[in-house]
PLY file of the C-alpha trace (Angstrom):
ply
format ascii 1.0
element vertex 596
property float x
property float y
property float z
element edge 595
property int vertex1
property int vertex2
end_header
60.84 -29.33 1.72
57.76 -29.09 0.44
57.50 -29.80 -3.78
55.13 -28.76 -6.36
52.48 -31.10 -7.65
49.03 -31.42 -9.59
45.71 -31.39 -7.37
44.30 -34.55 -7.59
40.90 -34.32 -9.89
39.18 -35.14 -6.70
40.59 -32.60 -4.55
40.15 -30.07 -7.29
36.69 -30.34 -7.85
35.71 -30.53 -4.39
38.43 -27.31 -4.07
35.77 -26.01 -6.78
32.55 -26.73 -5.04
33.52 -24.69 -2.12
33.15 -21.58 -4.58
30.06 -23.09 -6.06
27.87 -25.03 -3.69
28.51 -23.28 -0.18
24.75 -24.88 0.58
22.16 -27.10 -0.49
20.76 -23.62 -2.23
23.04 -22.81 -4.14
23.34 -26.66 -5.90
19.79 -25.95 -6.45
20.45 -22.98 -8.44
22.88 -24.49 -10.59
20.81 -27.58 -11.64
17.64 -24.91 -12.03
19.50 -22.97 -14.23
21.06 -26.06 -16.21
17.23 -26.80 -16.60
15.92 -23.35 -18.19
19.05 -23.47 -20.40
17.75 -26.87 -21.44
14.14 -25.09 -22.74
12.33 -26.86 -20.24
8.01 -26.14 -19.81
7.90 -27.89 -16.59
10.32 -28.21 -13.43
9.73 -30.20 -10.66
11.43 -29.92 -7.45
12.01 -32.19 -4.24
13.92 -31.48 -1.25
14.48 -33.59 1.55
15.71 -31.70 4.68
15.94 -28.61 3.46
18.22 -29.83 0.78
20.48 -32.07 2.56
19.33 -35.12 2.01
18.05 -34.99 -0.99
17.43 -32.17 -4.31
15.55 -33.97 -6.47
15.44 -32.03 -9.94
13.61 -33.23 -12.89
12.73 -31.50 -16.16
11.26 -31.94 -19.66
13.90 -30.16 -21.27
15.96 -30.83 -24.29
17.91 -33.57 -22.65
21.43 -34.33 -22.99
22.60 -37.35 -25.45
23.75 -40.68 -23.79
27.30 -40.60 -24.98
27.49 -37.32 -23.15
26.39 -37.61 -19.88
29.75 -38.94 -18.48
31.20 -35.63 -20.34
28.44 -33.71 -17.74
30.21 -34.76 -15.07
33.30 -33.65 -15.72
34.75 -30.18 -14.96
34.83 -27.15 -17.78
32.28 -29.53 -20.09
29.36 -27.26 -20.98
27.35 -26.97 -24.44
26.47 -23.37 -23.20
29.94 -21.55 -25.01
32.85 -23.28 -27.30
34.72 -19.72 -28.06
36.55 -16.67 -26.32
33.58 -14.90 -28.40
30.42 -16.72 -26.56
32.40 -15.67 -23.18
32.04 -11.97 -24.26
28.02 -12.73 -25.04
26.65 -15.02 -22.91
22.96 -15.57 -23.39
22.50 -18.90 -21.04
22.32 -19.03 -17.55
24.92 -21.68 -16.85
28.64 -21.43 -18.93
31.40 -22.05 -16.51
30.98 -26.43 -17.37
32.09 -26.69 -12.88
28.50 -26.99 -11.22
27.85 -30.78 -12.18
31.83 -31.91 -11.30
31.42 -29.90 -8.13
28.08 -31.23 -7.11
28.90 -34.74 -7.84
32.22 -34.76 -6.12
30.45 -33.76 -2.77
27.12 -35.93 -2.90
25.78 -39.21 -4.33
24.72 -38.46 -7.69
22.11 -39.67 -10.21
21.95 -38.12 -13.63
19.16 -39.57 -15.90
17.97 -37.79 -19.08
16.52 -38.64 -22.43
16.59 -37.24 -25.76
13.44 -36.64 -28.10
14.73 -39.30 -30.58
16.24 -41.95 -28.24
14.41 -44.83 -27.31
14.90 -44.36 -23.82
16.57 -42.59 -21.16
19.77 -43.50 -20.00
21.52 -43.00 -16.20
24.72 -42.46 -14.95
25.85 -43.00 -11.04
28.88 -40.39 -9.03
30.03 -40.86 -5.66
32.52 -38.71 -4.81
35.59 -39.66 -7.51
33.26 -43.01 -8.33
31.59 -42.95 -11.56
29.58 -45.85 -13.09
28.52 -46.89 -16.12
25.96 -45.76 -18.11
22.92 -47.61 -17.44
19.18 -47.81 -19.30
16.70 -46.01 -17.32
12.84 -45.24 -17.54
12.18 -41.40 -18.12
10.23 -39.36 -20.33
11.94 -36.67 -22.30
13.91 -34.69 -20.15
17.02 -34.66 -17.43
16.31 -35.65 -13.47
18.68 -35.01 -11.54
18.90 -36.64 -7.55
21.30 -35.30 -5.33
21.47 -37.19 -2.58
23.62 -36.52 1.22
25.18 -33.75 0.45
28.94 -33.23 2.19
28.52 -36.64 3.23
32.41 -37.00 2.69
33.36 -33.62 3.62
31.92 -33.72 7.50
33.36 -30.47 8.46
31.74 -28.64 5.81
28.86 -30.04 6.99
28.77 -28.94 10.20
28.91 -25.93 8.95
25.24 -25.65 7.66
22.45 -24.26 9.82
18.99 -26.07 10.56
16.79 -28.02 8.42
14.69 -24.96 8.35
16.80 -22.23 7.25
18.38 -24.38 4.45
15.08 -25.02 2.96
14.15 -20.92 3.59
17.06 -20.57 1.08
16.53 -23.30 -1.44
12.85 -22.26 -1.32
13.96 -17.71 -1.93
16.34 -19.58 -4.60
13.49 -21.11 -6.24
11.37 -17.99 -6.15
13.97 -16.38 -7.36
14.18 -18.67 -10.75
10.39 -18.86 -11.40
10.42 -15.23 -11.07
13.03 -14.81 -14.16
10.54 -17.32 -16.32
6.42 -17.17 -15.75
6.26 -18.82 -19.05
8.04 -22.59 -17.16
5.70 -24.35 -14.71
7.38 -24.86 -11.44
6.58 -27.20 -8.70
8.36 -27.01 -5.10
7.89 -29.89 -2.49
9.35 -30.24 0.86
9.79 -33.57 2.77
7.13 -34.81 0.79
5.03 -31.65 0.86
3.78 -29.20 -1.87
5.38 -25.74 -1.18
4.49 -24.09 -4.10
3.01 -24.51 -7.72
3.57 -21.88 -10.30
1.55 -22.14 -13.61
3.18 -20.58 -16.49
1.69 -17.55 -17.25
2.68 -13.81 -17.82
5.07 -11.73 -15.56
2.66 -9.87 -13.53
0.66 -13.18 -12.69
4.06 -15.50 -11.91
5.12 -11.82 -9.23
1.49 -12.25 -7.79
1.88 -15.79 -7.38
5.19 -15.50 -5.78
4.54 -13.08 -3.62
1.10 -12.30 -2.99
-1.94 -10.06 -4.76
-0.72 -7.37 -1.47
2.40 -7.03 -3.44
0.66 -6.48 -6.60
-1.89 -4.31 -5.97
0.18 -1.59 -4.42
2.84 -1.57 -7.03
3.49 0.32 -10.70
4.05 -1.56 -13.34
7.42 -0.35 -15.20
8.20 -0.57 -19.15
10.76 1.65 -20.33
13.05 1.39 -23.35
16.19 3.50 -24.13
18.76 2.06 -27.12
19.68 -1.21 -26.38
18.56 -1.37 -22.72
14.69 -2.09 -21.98
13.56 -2.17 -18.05
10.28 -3.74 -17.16
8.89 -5.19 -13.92
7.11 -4.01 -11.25
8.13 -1.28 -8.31
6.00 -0.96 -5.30
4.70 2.00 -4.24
6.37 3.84 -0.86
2.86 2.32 1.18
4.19 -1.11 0.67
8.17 -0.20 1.87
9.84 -2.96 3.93
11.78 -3.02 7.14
14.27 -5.40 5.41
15.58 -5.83 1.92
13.66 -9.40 1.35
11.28 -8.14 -1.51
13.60 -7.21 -3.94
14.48 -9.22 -7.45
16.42 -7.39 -9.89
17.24 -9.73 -13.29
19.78 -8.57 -16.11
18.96 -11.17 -19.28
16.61 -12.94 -16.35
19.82 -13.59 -14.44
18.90 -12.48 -10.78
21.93 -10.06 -10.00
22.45 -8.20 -6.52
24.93 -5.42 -8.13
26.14 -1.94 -6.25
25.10 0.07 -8.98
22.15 -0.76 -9.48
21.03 -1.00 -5.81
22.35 2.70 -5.84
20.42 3.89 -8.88
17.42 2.30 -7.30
17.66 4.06 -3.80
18.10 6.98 -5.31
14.97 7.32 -7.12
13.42 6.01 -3.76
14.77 8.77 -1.85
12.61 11.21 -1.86
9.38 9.27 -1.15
10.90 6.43 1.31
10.54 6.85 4.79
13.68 7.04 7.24
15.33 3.08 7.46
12.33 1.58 5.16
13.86 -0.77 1.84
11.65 -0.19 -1.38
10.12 -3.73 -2.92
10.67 -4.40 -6.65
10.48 -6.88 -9.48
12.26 -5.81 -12.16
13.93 -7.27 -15.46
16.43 -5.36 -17.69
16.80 -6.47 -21.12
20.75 -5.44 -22.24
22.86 -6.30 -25.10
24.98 -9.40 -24.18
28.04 -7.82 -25.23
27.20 -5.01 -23.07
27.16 -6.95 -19.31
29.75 -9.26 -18.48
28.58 -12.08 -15.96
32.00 -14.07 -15.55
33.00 -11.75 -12.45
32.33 -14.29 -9.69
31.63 -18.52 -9.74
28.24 -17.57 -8.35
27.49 -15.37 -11.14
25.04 -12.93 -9.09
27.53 -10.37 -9.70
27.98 -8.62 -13.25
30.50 -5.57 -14.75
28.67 -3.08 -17.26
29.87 -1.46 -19.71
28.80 1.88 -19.61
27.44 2.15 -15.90
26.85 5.93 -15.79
24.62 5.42 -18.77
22.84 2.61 -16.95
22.56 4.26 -13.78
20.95 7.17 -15.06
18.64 4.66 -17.67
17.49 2.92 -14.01
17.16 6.00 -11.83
14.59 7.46 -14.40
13.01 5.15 -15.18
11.57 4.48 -11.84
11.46 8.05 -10.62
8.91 8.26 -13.07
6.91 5.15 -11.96
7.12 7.01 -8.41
6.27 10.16 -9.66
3.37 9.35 -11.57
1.80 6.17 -10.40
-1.57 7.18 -12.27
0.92 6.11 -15.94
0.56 2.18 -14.83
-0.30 0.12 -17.30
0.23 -3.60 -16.79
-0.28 -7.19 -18.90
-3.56 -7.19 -16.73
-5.84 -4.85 -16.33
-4.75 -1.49 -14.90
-8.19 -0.73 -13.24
-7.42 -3.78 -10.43
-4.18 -1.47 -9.07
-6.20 1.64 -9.49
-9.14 -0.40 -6.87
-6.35 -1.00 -4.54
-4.02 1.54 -4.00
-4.53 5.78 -4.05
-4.10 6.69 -7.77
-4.66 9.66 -8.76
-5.11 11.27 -12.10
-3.56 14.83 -12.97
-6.50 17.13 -13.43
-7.10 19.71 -16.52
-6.76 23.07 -15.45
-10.05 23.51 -17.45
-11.87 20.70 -15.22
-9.88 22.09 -11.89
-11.68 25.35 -12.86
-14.56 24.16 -13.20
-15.12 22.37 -10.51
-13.08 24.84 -7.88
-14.77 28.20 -8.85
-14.46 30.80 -6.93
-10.33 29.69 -7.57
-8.85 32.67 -5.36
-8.80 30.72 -2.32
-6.08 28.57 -4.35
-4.17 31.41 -3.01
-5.40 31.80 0.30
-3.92 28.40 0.85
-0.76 28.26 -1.30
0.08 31.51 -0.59
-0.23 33.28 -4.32
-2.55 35.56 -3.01
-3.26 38.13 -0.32
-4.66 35.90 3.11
-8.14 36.44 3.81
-10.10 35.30 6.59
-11.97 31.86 6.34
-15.85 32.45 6.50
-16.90 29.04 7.26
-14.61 26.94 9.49
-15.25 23.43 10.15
-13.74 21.27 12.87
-16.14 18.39 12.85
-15.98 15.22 11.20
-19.57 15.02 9.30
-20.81 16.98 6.54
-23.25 19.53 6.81
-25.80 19.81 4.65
-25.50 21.64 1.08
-26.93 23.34 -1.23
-28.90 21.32 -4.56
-26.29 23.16 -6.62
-23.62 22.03 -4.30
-24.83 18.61 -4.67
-25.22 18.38 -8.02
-21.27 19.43 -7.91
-19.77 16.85 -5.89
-22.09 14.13 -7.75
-21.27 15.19 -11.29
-17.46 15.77 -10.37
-16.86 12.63 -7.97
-15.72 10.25 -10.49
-13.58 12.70 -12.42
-11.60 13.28 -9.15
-10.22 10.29 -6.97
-9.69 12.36 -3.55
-13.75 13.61 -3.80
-14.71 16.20 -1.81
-14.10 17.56 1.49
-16.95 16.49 3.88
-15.23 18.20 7.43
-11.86 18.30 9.22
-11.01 15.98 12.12
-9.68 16.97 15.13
-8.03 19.66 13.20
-5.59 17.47 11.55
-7.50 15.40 9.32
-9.53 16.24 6.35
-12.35 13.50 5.57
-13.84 13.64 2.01
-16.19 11.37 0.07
-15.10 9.64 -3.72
-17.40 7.57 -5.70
-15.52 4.55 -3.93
-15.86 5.06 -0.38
-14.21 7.44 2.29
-11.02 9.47 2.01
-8.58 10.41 5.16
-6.17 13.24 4.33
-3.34 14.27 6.61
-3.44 18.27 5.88
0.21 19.12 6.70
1.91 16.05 5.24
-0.45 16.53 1.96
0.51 20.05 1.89
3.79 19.43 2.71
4.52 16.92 -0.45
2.92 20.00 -2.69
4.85 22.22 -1.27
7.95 20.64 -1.38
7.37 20.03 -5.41
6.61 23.67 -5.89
10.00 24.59 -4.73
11.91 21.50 -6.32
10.08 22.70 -9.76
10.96 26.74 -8.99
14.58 25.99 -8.29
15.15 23.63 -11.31
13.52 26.76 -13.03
16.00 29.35 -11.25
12.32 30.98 -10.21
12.01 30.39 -7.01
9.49 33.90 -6.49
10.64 35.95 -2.97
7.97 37.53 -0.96
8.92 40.88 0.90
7.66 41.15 3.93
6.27 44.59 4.75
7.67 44.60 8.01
11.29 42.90 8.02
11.77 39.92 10.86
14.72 40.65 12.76
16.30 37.84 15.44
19.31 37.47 17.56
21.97 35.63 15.65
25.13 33.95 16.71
28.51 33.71 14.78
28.12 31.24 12.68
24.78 32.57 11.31
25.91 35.62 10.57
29.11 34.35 8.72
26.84 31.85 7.24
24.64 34.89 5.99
27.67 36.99 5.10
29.76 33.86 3.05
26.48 33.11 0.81
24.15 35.66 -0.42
24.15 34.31 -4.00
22.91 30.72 -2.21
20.09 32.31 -0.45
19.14 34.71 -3.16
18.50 31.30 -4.94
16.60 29.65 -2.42
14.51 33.28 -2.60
15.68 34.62 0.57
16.67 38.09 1.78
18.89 38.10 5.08
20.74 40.87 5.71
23.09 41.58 8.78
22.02 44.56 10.90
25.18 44.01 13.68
27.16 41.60 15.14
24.30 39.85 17.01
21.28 41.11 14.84
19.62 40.22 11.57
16.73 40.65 9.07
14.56 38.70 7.01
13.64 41.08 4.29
12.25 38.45 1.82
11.18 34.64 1.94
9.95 32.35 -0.84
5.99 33.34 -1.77
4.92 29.74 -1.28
6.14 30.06 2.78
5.41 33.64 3.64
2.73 32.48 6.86
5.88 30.34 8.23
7.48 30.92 11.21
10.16 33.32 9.76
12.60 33.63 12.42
13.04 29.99 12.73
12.80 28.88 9.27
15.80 31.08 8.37
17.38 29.75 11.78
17.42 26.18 10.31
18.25 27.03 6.70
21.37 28.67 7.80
22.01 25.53 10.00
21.98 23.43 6.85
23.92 26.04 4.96
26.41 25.81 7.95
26.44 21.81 8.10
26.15 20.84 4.39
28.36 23.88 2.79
27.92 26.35 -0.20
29.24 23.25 -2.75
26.24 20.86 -1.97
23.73 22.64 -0.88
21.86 22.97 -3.83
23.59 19.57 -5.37
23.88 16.89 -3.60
22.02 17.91 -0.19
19.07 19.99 -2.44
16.60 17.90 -1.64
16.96 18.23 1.68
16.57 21.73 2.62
13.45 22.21 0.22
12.12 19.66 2.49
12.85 21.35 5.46
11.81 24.85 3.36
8.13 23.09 2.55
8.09 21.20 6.33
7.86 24.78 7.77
5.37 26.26 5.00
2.26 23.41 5.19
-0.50 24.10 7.00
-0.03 23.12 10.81
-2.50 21.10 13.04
-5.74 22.64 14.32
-5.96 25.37 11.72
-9.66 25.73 10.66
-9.73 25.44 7.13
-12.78 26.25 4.76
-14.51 23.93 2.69
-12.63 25.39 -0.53
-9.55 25.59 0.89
-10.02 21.54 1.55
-11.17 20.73 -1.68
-8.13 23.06 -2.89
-6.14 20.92 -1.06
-7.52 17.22 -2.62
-7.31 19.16 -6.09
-3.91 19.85 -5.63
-2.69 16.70 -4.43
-4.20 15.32 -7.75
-2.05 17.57 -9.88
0.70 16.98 -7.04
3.52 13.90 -8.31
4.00 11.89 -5.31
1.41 13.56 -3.76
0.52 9.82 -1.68
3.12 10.33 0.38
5.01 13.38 2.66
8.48 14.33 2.12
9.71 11.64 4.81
8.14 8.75 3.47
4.90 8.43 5.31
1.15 7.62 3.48
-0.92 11.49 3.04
-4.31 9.73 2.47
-5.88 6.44 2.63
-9.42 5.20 1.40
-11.82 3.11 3.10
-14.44 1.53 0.49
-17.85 1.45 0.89
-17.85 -2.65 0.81
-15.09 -2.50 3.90
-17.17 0.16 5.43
-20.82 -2.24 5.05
-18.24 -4.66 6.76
-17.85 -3.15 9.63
-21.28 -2.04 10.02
-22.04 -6.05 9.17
-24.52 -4.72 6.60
-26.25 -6.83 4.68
-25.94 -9.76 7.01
0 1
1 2
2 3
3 4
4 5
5 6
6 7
7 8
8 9
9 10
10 11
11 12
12 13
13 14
14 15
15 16
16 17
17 18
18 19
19 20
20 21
21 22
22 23
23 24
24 25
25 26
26 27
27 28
28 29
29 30
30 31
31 32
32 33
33 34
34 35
35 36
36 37
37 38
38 39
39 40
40 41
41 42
42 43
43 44
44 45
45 46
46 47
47 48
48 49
49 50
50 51
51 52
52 53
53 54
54 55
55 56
56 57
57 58
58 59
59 60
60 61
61 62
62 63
63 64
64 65
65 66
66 67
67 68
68 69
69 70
70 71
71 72
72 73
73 74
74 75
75 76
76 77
77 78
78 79
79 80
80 81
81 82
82 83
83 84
84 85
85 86
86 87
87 88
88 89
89 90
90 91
91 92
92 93
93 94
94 95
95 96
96 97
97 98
98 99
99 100
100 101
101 102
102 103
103 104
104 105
105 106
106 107
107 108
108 109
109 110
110 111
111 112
112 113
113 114
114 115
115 116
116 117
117 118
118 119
119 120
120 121
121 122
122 123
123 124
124 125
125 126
126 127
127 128
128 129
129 130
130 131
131 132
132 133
133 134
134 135
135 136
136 137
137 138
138 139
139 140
140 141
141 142
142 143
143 144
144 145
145 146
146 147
147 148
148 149
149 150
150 151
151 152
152 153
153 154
154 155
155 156
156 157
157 158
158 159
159 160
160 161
161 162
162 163
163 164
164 165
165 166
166 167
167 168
168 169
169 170
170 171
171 172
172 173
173 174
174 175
175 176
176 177
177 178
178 179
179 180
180 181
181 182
182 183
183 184
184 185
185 186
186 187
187 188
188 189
189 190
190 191
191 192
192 193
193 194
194 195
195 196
196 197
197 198
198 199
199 200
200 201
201 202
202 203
203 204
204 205
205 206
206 207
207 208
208 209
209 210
210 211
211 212
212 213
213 214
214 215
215 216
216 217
217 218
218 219
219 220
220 221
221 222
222 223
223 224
224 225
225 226
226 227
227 228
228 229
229 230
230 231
231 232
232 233
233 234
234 235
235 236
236 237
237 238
238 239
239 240
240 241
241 242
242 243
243 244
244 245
245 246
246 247
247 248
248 249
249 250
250 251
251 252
252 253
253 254
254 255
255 256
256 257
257 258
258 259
259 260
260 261
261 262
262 263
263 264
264 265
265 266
266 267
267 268
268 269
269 270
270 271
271 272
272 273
273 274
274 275
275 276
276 277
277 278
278 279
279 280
280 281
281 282
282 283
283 284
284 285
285 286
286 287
287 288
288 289
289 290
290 291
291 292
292 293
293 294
294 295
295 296
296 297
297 298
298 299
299 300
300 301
301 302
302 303
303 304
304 305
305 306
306 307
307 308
308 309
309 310
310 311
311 312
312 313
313 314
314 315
315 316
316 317
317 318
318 319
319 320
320 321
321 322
322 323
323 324
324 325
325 326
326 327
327 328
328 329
329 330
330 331
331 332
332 333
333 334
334 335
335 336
336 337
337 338
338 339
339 340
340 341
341 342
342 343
343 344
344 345
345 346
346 347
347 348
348 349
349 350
350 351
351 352
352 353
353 354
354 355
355 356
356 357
357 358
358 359
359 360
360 361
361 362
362 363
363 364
364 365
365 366
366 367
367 368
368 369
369 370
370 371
371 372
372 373
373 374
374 375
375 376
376 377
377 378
378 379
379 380
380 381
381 382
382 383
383 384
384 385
385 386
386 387
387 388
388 389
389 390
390 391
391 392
392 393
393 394
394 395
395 396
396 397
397 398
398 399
399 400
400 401
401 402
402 403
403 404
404 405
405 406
406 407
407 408
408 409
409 410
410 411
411 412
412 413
413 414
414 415
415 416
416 417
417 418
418 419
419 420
420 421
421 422
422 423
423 424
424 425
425 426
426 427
427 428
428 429
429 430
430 431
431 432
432 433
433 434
434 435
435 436
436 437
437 438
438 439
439 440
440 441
441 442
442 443
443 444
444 445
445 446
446 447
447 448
448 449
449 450
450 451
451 452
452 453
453 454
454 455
455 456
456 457
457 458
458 459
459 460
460 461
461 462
462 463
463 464
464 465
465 466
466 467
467 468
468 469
469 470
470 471
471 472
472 473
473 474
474 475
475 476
476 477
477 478
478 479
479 480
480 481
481 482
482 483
483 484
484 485
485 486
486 487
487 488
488 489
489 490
490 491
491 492
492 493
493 494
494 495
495 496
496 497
497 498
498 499
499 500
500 501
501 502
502 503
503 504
504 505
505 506
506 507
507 508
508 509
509 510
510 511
511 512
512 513
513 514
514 515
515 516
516 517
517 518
518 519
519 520
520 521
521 522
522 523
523 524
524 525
525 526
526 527
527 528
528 529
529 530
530 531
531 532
532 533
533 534
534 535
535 536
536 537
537 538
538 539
539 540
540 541
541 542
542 543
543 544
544 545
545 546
546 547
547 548
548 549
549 550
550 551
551 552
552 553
553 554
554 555
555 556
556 557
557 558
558 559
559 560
560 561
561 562
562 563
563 564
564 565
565 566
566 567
567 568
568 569
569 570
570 571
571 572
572 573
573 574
574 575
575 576
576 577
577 578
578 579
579 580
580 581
581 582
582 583
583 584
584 585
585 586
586 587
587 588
588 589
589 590
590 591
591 592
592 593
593 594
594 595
């Protein structure tokens, strides 16, 4: 019969390092945190086999004190918390005192360091349950770690690792993830010998550029938003730079990277309305919290965290970047704001004095939106150059070009396209999707309101209707009345359309109310204008925008560009995709090889 006993220490620790170190990555992690706890400048990093044979760590750090670096080695040791009370407000990376005991009871260890005031440094050798003496070695002030053939007494868990390759993929996103949570440490990366990557300290924006690339960048806002004790501040890219995978996305609490369910949530949700079908948005982003408000002791790898007060959080998060999204013209970063403005579509929101000014006549602002009676387009245009205007005309467009960032309307394309001409360059313009985003904002702004304004229709549009419209009709007048609709049931198989919302009168009637009574039918009374809202506006504005090959005039395409200026998240459609893009003049003398 079997009999309780103690774990031997060796057994325990190694017990321990299958929590800890599952892969050369995450030792990494742990001595790269141990080394920003220790108020290191400079890191340097060398891997051998993507970790396997060797992590090489060394730092210029405090340094630990020669009568403690057997202590180091030995499991719950740690300088980072003495009390119950640091537990509940942990400001260091590492606490737990198990990553060094784990580490050196599945490798052969070398731990060097050296104090400010000692003489010089001093080592200490592990191997497995061996541990030598402490021994004088040459190092300037600092800790190096070596960690050298790792699992080399635990085979099976060896076997277990995947190529040289992929280890070193992960040790290297480990590393990025690290020098992400500090710009102001130097980090240096090398791989069999090779430099990976060197990071100069430096501010936040230029350590995410560095990391990963000006593309990133460029086509992100830059986020700073405080609110009582929590302050978020990073960078969130823009829907144009959305990924097919969730690769590009860092979220630190107290620079600890985290990869928590409520967060990811409050994120998505502020993506959802711009993000298109299965894309994953791309962020950098650090929240500053209370230590006493987060607790990080959840899991041995510590990525996970418990807050407390997540609904407040949630909400904190999801505004916070719905504004970024909203209003990507509001960045403002530690660089300057004018080299995001270059690269991506920013545009500013327009004065209604200037927007008058430059748009008089302004009643075709109805023609197209549908505020005013329709009247019939005098000059169509269906031809992608401009043709020739007026002096006053020109004096217009030349005065007004740099006060608006989608110019003016030069001609349509192939009836779907609307080219105009900014001070920068050339401007493409997908008409419905445009429309479609302002659209869809009109009626998310009129329903918030309870104004949604209904349109009768002089002559009612009746349909054949099946049994589940009509009860769908009959179950929820109060519903549509909201949504500005007038249905009413004429017999068993026929109905009316009395009334529609103002801003989709030219719409296909019959089948718009078809497929808003679908949604009624599928989502139900309770979430329709909740949780699935969103939803059937988009489907509302989808059947409103202007469809392909309708001629527009010239002022009803510069109404367009004015109101995708005013329009928030007017750069991309209700399902995700880009409205406009810019070609500059410089990429345009490219292709023509000008100059050369």
């Amino acid at each position: 019969m079997a009999t309780i006993k103690p774990l031997p220490e060796l057994l325990i620790n190694q017990i321990a390092a299958g929590e800890v170190v599952e892969r050369p990555a995450a030792a990494l992690k742990e001595i790269l945190e141990n080394s920003v706890d220790a108020g290191a400048k400079r890191i340097n990093v060398q891997l051998q086999q993507g970790g396997v044979k060797q992590i090489r760590v060394a730092d210029d750090g405090v340094g630990i004190a020669k009568d403690e670096l057997q202590l180091a080695l030995t499991r719950h040791s740690t300088s980072k918390i003495s009390t119950l009370e640091d537990l509940h407000q942990i400001t260091s990376l590492g606490f737990r005192g198990e990553a060094l005991a784990s580490i050196a009871a599945i490798s052969r260890l070398t731990l060097a360091s050296r104090q400010a005031e000692q003489s010089h440094a001093w080592q200490i050798l592990a191997e497995g349950k061996s541990v030598s003496q402490l021994m004088p070695s040459s190092l300037g002030q600092g800790t190096t770690l070596d960690v050298n053939d790792l699992y080399f007494n635990i085979p099976a868990r060896r076997k277990f690792l995947k190529s040289e390759a992929t280890e070193f993929a992960h040790c290297d996103e480990t590393f990025k993830r690290i020098a992400l949570s500090r710009s102001g440490i130097e980090f240096v990366l090398q791989h069999n010998g090779k430099a990976r990557r060197h990071l100069r300290a430096g501010d936040p924006a230029q350590r995410i550029a560095s990391v990963l690339g000006e593309e990133f960048k460029q086509t992100a806002a830059w986020i700073d938003e405080q609110s009582a004790e929590m302050h978020l501040h990073g960078m969130v890219a823009l829907p144009a730079y959305a990924r097919s995978s969730r690769d590009t996305q860092y979220f630190f609490v107290n620079h600890r990277f985290v990869n928590d369910k409520l967060i990811s949530h409050a994120l998505r949700e502020a993506y959802r309305d711009v993000l298109h079908l299965e894309r994953h948005p791309a962020f950098v982003l650090f929240l500053d919290i209370h230590p006493g408000s987060v607790d990080v002791n959840v899991h041995p790898t510590k990525t996970e965290v418990r807050f407390r007060e997540p609904r407040a959080l949630h909400q904190f998060i999801f505004h916070a970047i719905n504004k970024a999204l909203a209003s990507p013209q509001n960045v403002s970063s530690s660089e300057e704001p004018a080299s995001i403005a270059r690269s991506y579509p920013i545009y500013p929101k327009t004065g209604q004095a200037q927007a008058d000014k430059v748009s008089q006549p302004a009643s075709f602002y109805g023609t197209l939106f549908g505020t005013e009676a329709r009247t019939t387009p005098t000059t169509p245009v269906n031809i992608a150059v401009a043709p020739a205007t007026t002096p006053d005309q020109s004096i217009t467009v030349k005065n007004s070009q740099d006060n608006h960032s989608l110019g003016f309307a030069l001609g349509q394309l192939h009836g779907i396209y609307i080219l105009a001409q900014n001070a920068r360059g050339l401007i493409v313009v997908d008409m419905h999707a445009a429309h479609e985003r302002i659209l869809y904002e009109k009626l998310k702004q009129a329903l918030d309101q309870h104004e949604i304004p209904m349109q009768p229709l002089l002559i009612p549009v009746t349909f054949y209707a099946e049994h589940l419209e009509i009860a769908a009709i009959e179950e929820n007048p109060a519903i549509l009345d909201q949504l500005g609709f007038e249905i009413a049931v004429l017999s068993p198989t026929t109905v009316a359309v009395r009334a529609v919302p103002a801003t989709l009168q030219h719409a296909d009637i019959a089948q718009l109310a078809r497929d808003i009574l679908r949604e009624i039918r599928e989502y139900g009374a309770s979430q329709i204008l909740t949780a699935k809202r969103n939803e059937i506006l988009a489907t509302m504005a989808c059947h409103g925008a202007i469809r392909a090959n309708r001629k527009l005039t010239f002022e009803e395409m510069n109404a367009l560009l004015r109101e995708m200026e005013m329009t928030e998240r007017a750069a991309q459609c209700n399902h995700g995709r880009p409205t406009w893009f810019e070609t500059s003049l410089a990429d345009l003398d490219k292709l023509f090889m000008r100059g050369k």
